[in-house]
DOBA-255044 format. One line per 4 residues: their letters; for each residue x, y, z of C-alpha. Coordinates in nm, 4 decimals. Example, Ala and Ser with C-alpha at 12.3 -4.5 7.8 and 13.67 -1.06 7.14 Angstrom:
<atoms>
as> 1.2300,-0.4500,0.7800 | 1.3670,-0.1060,0.7140
</atoms>
This chain:
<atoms>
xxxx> 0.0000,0.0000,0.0000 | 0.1373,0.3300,-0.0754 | 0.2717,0.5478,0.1619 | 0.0743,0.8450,0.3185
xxxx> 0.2756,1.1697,0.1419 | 0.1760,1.4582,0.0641 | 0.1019,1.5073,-0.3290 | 0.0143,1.8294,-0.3403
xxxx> 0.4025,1.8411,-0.3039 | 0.4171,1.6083,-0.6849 | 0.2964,1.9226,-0.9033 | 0.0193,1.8494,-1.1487
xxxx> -0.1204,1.5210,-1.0918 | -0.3248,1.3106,-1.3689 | -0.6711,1.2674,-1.2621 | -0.8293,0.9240,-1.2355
xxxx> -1.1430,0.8207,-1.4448 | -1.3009,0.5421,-1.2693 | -1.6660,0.5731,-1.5300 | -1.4446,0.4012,-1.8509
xxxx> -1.6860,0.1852,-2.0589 | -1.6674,-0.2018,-1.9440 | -1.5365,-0.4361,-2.1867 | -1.8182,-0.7125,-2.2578
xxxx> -1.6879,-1.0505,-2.3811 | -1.8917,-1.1560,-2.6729 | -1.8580,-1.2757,-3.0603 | -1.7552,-0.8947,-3.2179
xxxx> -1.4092,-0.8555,-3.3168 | -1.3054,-0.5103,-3.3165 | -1.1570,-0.3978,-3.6850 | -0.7878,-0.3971,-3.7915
xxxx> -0.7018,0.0051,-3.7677 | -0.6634,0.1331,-4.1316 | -0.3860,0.1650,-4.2668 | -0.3076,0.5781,-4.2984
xxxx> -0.0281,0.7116,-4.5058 | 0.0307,1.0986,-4.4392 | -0.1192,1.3008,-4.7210 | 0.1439,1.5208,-4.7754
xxxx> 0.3137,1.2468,-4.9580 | 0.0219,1.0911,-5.1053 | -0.3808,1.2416,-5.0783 | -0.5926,1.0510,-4.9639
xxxx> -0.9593,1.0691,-5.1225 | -1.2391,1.1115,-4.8873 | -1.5087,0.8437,-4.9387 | -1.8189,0.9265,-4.7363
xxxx> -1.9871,0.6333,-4.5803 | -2.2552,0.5269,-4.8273 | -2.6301,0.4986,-4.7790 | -2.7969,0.1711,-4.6685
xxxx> -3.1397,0.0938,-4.9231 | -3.3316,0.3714,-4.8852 | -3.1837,0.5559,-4.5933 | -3.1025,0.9261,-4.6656
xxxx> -2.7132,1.0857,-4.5593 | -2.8086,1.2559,-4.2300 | -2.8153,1.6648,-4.2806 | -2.8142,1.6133,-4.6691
xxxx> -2.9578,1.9405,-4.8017 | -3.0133,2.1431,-4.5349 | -2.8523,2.2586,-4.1981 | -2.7277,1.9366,-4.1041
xxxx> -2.4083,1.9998,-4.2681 | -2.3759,2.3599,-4.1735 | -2.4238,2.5400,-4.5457 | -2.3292,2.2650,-4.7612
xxxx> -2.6598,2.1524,-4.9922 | -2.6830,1.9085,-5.3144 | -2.7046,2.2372,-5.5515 | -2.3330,2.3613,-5.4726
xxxx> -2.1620,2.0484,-5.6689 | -2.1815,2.2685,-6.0174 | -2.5016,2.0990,-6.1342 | -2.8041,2.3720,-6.1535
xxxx> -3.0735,2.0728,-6.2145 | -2.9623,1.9380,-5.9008 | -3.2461,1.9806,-5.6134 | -3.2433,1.9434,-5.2258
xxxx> -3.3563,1.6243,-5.1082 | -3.6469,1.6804,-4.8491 | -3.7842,1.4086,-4.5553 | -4.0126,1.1964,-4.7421
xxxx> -4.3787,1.3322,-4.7244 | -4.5150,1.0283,-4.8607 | -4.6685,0.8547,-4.5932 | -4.8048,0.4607,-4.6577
xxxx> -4.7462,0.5057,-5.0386 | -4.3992,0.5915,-5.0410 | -4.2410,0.2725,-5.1864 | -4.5034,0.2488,-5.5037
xxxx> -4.4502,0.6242,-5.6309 | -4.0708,0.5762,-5.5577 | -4.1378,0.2653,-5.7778 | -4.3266,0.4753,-6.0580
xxxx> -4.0467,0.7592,-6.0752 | -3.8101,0.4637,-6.1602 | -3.9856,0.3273,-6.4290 | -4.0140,0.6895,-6.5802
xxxx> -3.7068,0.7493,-6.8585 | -3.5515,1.0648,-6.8097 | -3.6267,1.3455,-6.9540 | -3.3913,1.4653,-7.2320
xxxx> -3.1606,1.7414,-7.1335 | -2.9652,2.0719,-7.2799 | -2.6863,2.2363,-7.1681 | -2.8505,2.0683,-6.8398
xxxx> -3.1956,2.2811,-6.8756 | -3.5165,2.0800,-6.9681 | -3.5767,2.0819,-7.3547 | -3.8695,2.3510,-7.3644
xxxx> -3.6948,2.5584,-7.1137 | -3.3462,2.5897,-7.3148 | -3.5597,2.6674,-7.6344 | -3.7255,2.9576,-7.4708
xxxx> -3.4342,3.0878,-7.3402 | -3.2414,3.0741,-7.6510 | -3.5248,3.2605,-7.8457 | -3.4461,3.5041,-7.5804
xxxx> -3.1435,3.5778,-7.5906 | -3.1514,3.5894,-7.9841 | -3.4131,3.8787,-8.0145 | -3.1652,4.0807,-7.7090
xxxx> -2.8948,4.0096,-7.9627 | -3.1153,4.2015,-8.2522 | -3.2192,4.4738,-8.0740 | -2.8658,4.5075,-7.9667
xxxx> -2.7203,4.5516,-8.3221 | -3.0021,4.7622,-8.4386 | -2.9716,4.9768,-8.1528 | -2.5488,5.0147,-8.2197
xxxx> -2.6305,5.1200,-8.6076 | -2.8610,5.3386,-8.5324 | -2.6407,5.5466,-8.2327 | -2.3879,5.5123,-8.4667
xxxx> -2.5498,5.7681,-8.7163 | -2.6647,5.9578,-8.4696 | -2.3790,6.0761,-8.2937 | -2.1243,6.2902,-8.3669
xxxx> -1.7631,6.1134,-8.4207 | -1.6145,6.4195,-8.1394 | -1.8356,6.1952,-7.8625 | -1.7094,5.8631,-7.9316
xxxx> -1.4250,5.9044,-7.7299 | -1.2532,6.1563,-7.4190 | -1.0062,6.3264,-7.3315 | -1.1070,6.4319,-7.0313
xxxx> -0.9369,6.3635,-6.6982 | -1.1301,6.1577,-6.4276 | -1.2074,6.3922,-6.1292 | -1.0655,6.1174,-5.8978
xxxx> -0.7552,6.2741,-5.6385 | -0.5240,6.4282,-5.9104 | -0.5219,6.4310,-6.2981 | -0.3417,6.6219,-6.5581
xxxx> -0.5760,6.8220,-6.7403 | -0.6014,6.8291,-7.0995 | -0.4131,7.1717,-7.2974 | -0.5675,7.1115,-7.6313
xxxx> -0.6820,7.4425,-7.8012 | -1.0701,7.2604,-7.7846 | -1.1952,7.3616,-7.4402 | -1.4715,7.0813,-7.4998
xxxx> -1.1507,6.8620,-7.4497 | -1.1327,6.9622,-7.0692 | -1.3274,6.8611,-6.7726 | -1.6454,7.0379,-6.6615
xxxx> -1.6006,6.8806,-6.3157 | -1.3088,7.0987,-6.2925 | -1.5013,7.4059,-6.3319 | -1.4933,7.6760,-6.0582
xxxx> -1.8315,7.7567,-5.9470 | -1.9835,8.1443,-5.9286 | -1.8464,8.3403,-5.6896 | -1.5697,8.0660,-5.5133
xxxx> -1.2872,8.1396,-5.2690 | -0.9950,8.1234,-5.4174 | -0.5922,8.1669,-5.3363 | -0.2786,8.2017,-5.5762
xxxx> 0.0992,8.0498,-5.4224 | 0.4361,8.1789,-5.6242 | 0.6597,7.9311,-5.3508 | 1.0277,8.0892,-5.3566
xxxx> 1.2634,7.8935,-5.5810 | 1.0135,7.7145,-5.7587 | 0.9205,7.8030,-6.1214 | 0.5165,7.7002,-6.1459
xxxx> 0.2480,7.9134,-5.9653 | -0.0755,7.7759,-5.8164 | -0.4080,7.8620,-5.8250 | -0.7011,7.7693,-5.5473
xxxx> -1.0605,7.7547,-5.6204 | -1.3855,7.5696,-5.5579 | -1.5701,7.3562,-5.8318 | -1.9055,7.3329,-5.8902
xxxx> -1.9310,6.9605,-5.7481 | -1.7546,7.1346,-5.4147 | -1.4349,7.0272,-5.4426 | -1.1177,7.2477,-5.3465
xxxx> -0.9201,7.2428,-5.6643 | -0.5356,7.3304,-5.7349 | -0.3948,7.4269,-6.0950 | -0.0337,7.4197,-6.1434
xxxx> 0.1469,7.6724,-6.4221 | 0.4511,7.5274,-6.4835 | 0.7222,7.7538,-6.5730 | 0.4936,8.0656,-6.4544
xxxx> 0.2827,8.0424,-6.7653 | -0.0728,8.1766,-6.6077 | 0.0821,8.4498,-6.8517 | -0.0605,8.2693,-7.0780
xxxx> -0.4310,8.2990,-7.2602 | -0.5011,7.9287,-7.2278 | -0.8099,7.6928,-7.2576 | -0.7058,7.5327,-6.9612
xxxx> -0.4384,7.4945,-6.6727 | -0.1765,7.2389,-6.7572 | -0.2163,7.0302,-6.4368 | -0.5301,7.0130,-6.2097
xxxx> -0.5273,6.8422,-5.8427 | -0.8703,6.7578,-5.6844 | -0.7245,6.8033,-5.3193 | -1.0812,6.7472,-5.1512
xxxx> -1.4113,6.8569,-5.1193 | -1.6888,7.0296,-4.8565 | -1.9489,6.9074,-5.0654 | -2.1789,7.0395,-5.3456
xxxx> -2.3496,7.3591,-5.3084 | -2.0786,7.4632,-5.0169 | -1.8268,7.7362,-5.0416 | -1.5871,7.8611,-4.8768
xxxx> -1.2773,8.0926,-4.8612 | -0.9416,8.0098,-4.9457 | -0.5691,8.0454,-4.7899 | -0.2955,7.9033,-4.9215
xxxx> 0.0879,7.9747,-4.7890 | 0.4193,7.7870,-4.9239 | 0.7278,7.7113,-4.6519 | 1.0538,7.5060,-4.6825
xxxx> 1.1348,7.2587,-4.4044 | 1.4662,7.0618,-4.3097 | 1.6242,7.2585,-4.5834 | 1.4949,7.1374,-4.9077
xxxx> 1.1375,7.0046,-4.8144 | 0.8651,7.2381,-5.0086 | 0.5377,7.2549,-4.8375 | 0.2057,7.3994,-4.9839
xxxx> -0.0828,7.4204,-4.7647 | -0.3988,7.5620,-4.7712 | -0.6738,7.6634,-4.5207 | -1.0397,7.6395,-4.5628
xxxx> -1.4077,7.6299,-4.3719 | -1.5392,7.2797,-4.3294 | -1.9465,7.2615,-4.3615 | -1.9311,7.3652,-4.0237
xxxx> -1.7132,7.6518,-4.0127 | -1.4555,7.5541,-3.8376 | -1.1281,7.5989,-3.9697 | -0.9503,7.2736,-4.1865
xxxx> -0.5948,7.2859,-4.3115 | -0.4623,7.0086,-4.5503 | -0.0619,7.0310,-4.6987 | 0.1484,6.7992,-4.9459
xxxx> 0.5377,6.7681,-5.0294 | 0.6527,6.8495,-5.3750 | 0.4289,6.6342,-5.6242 | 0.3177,6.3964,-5.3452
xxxx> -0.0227,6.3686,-5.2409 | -0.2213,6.6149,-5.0028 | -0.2808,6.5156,-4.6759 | -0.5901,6.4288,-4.4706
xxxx> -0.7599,6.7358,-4.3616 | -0.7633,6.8647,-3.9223 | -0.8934,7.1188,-3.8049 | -0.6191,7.3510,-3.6092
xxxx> -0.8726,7.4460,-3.3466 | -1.2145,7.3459,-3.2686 | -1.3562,7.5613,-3.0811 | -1.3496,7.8986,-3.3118
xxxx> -1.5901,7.9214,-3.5802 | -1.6277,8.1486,-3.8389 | -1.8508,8.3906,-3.9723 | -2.1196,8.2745,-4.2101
xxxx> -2.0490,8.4238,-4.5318 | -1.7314,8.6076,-4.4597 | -1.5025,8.7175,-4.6840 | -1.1990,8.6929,-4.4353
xxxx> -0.9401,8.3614,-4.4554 | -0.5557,8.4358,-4.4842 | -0.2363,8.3002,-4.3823 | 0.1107,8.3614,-4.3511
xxxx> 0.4457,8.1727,-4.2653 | 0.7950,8.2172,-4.2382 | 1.0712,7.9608,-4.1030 | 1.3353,8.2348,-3.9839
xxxx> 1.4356,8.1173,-3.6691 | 1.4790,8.3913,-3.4495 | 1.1720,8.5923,-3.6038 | 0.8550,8.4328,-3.7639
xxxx> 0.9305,8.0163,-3.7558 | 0.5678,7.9065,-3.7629 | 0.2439,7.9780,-3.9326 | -0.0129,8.2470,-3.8532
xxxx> -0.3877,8.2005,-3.9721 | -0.6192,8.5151,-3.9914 | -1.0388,8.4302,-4.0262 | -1.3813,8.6590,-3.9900
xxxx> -1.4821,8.4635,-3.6501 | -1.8481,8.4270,-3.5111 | -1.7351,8.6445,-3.2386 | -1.7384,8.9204,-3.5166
xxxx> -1.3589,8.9806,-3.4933 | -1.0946,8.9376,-3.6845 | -0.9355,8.6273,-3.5520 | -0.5544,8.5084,-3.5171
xxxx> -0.4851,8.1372,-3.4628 | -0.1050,8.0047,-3.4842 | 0.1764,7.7312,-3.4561 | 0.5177,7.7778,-3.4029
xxxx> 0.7623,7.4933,-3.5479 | 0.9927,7.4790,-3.3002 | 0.7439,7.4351,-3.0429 | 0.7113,7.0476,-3.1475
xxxx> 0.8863,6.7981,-3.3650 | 0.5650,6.6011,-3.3890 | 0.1953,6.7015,-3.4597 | 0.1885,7.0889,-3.4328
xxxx> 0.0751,7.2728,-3.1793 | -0.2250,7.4998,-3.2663 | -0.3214,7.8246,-3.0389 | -0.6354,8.0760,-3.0428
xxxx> -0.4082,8.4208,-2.9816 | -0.5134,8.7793,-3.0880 | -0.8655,8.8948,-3.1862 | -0.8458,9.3026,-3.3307
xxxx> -1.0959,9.5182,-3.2062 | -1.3341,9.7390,-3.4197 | -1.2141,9.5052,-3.7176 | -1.4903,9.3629,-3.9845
xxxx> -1.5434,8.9962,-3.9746 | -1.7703,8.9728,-4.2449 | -1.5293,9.1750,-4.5445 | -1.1757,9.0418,-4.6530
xxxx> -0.8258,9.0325,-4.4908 | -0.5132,8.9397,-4.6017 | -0.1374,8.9453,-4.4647 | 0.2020,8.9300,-4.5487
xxxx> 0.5949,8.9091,-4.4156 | 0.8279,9.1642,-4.4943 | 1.1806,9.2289,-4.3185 | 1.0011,9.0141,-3.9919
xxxx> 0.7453,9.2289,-3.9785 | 0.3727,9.0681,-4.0325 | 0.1655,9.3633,-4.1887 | -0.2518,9.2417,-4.1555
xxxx> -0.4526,9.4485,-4.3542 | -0.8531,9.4938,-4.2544 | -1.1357,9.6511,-4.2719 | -1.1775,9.9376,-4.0033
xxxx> -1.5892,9.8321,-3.9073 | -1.6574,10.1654,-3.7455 | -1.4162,10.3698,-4.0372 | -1.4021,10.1329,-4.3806
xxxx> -1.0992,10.2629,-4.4447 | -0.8069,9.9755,-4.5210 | -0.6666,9.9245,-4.1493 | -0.3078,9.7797,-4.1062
xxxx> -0.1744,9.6133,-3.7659 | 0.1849,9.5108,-3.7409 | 0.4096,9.2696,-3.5523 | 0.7472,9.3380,-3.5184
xxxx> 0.9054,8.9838,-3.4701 | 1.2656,9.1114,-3.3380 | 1.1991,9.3843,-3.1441 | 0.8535,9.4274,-3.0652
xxxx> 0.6188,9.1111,-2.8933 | 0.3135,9.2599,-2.9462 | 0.0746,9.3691,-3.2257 | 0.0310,9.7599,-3.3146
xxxx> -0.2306,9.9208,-3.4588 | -0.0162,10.0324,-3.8447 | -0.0947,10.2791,-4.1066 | -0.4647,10.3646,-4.2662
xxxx> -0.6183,10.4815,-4.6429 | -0.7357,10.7860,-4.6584 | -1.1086,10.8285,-4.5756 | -1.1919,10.8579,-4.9518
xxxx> -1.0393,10.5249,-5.0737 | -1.2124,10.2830,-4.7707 | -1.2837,9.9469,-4.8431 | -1.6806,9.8046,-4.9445
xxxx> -1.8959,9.6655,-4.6602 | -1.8429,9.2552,-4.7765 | -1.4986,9.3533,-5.0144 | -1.2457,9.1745,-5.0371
xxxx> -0.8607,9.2121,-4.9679 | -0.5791,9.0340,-5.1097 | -0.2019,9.1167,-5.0174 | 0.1354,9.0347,-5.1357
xxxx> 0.4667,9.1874,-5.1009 | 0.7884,9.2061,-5.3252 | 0.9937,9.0549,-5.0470 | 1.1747,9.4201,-4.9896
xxxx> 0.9726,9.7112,-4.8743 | 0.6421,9.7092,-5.0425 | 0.3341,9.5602,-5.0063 | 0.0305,9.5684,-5.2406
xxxx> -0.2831,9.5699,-5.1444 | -0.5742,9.4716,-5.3372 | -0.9106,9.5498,-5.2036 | -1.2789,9.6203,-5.3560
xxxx> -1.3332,10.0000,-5.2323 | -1.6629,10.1805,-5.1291 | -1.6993,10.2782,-5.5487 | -1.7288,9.9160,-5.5848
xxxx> -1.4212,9.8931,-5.7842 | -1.1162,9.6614,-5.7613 | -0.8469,9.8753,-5.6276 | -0.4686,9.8678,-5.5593
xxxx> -0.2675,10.0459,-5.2490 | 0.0830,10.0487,-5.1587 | 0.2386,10.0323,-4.8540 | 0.6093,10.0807,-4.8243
xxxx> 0.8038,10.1513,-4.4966 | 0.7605,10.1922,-4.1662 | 0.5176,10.4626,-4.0095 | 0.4107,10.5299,-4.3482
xxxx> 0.0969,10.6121,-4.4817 | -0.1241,10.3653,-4.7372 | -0.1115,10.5372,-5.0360 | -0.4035,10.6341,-5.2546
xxxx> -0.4811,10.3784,-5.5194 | -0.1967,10.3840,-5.7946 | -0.3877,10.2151,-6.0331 | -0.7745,10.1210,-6.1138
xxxx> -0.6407,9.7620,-6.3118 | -0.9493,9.7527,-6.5704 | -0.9294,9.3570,-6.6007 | -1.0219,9.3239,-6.2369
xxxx> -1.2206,9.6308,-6.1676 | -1.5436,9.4274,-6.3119 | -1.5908,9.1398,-6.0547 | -1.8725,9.3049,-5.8524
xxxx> -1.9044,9.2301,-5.4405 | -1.9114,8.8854,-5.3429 | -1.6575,8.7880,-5.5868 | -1.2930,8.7441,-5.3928
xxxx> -0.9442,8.8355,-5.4953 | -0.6079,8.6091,-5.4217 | -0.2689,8.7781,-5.5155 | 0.0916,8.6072,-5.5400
xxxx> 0.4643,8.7645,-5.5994 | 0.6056,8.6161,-5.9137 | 0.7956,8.9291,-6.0618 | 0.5308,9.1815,-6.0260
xxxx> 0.1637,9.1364,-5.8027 | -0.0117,8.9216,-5.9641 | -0.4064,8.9061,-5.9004 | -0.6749,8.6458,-5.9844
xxxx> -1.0205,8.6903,-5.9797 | -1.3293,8.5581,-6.1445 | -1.4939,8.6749,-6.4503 | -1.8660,8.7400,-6.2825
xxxx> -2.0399,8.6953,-6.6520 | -1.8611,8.3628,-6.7390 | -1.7608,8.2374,-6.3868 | -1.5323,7.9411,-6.5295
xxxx> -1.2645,8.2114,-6.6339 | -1.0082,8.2840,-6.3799 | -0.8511,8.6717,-6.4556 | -0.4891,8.7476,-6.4008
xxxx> -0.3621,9.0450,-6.4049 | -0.0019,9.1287,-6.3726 | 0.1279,9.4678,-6.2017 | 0.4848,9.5864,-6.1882
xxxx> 0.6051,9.8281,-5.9434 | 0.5102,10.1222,-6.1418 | 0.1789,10.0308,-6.1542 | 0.1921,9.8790,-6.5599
xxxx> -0.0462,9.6107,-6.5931 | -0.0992,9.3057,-6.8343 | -0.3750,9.1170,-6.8132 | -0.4802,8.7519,-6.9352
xxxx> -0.7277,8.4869,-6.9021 | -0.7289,8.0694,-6.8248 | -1.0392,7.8941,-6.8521 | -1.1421,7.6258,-6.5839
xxxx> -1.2786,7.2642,-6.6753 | -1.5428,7.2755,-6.9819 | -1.6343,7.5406,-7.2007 | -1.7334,7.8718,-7.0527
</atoms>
């Protein structure tokens, strides 16, 4: 007998089954195991037990075999075997089905069914051919085939001389926001608009040639859309990163309000749109988006983001790039009393100085505030225009600079017109209007202006009786202007 010791000392112990099936002697003899060779050298067929007279395979047909049924063997005459429903006559009709010859079969239909569906199919296969001979005649040999670009992400869009060539989903819609970039060191310049499906749409000029009376833009970029029947206004700014990274990003309302920003690399594709902050909202049906960045690292290294918010302010949200090497940083900062929320704004960096021009809401004269990056932490109320040459309740304002000492200024004034102001030097004054540029002076209110540097100010607006052309108009410093025309998607 074993010895009393502990076994919870042993580990795991196997557990005893003392309810095993008793072996009862009798005349059975148990089977000789099969014989099993391992399939990967050989595979073995499966052969399923067969059916004994007229017993039916358990399951067969329905759930008993999970999903498995008679039909999925590739046979479409094949039906599911149900419980016989026979009752006491179930052997002698079993016995009269046999003795029936089988019906003749095509293309494993019934004879009467595959004539019917052959008649079928022939008269589809008339109608077909008639129908072909008779579009054929109809239409024109110009709308047998496309050139146009599929509105999917990005697509080069065709140049051809025959605007019907381009695509009408490209085409900006009536009064759209819109933004131009010239990015330093680069050759093309970029347009910003809104199509009429709502989709935020860039253009590319390669080699600056918006100069250029054209049909269409050489390359067009669906970046992404707020939807049909939305608009909004558009920012765009350009930046270099770890020394030879180009960035282009714009800035946008989402169907909400709320600002969105998207960006891309070079030719790569544009990001997913964020919002910066989500707790400002903007004006419905303001005029005011711009944006401005530098990467000078003891001045201006960040981005600065100027909207018409629902507080009815002027408002200044920012990021800094040093402030984090990961996802930026966004920050609700300055709001500018008696500024207009609902008319333009527009900014720009000169010598580390951020010049943001506005509409004066008690004045409507062309207000300036200025941040002096190295020497001054704080924002200060800048020069004014005259009292004569204010800016339109709901105008817009676009600004650029030449890099130096000037900025331009283009703004709708209280005559309705499309005017241009310089600004050059500290302390001084706006000056008067230089110029009245006639190519721009006919977009009415409600229609918005971008402007770019790209040897001279360049403008874009919209032409307000044919919406689909974008206007450019050239200035140089003396106030010369050229002026030319690029149609968007189809024909205008």
């Amino acid at each position: 007998m074993a010895s009393n010791v502990n076994r919870d000392a042993e580990g795991l112990q196997a557990v005893e089954q003392n309810n095993y099936p008793e072996v009862v002697p009798g005349q059975q003899q148990l089977r000789n195991p099969l014989e099993r060779q391992s399939s990967l050298s050989r595979p073995e067929a499966y052969s399923p037990p067969q059916p004994q007279g007229n017993e039916k395979p358990n399951g067969y047909g329905h759930d008993g075999y999970g999903s498995y049924t008679a039909v999925s063997q590739g046979h479409s005459d094949h039906q599911s075997l149900a419980p016989p429903q026979y009752g006491q006559d179930y052997p002698s009709k079993q016995l009269e089905s046999q003795e029936k010859p089988a019906e003749r079969r095509i293309l494993g239909m019934r004879k009467k069914v595959f004539i019917w569906v052959a008649a079928i199919v022939a008269i589809i296969v008339v109608l077909a051919v008639v129908l072909g001979a008779v579009l054929g005649t109809v239409l024109p040999d110009d709308d047998k085939s496309s050139n146009n670009p599929q509105n999917s992400g990005s697509g080069s869009a065709n140049n051809s001389s025959s605007s019907n060539a381009t695509n009408s989903a490209f085409l900006a819609k009536d009064k759209t926001g819109m933004a131009m970039l010239s990015p330093a060191g680069q050759s093309s310049q970029f347009a910003y608009y809104v199509d009429d499906s709502g989709a935020i749409i860039e253009v590319e000029y390669p080699n600056g040639n918006w100069n250029q009376n054209q049909d269409a833009p050489p390359k067009t970029t669906n970046i992404t859309s707020i939807g049909s029947g939305s608009d909004t206004p558009i920012a765009a700014i350009a930046y270099t990163l770890q020394g030879d990274t180009h960035y282009r990003q714009i800035f946008y309302f989402d169907n909400n309000g709320v600002v969105s920003t998207a960006n891309t690399t070079g030719n790569g594709n544009w990001s997913t749109p964020y919002q910066p902050v989500t707790d400002q909202s903007s004006l419905p049906s303001t005029m005011s988006l711009a944006a401005c960045a530098d990467t000078t690292s003891n001045a201006l290294n960040g981005i600065r983001v100027y909207f018409g918010s629902s507080n009815n302010l002027i408002q200044e949200i920012g990021m800094d790039f040093s402030e984090s090497s990961g996802d930026p940083i966004w920050h609700v900062w300055a709001n500018f009393p008696g500024s207009d929320a609902s008319a333009g704004v527009g900014c720009a960096i000169i010598n580390n100085h951020n010049h943001m021009y506005l509409r004066n809401s008690s004045t409507s004269r062309l207000q300036q505030w200025t941040w002096d990056y190295i020497n001054v932490s704080t924002w200060m109320i800048g020069a004014n225009s005259s009292a004569d040459n204010g800016v339109a309740e709901g105008g817009s304002i676009a600004v650029t600079s030449d890099g130096q000492n000037t900025d331009y200024i283009f703004y709708q004034d209280t005559a309705k017109q499309t005017a241009l102001a310089e600004y050059s030097g500290s302390g001084a004054a706006i000056a008067d209007p230089m110029t009245t540029v006639e190519s721009i002076s006919a977009a009415p209110l409600g229609y918005s202006l971008a402007a770019t540097w790209a040897n001279g100010a360049v403008v874009m607006n919209q032409n307000s009786t044919t919406p689909g052309d974008l206007l450019f108009s050239s200035v140089s410093r003396n106030g010369d202007a050229q002026s030319y025309t690029t149609q968007t998607g189809g024909s205008s």
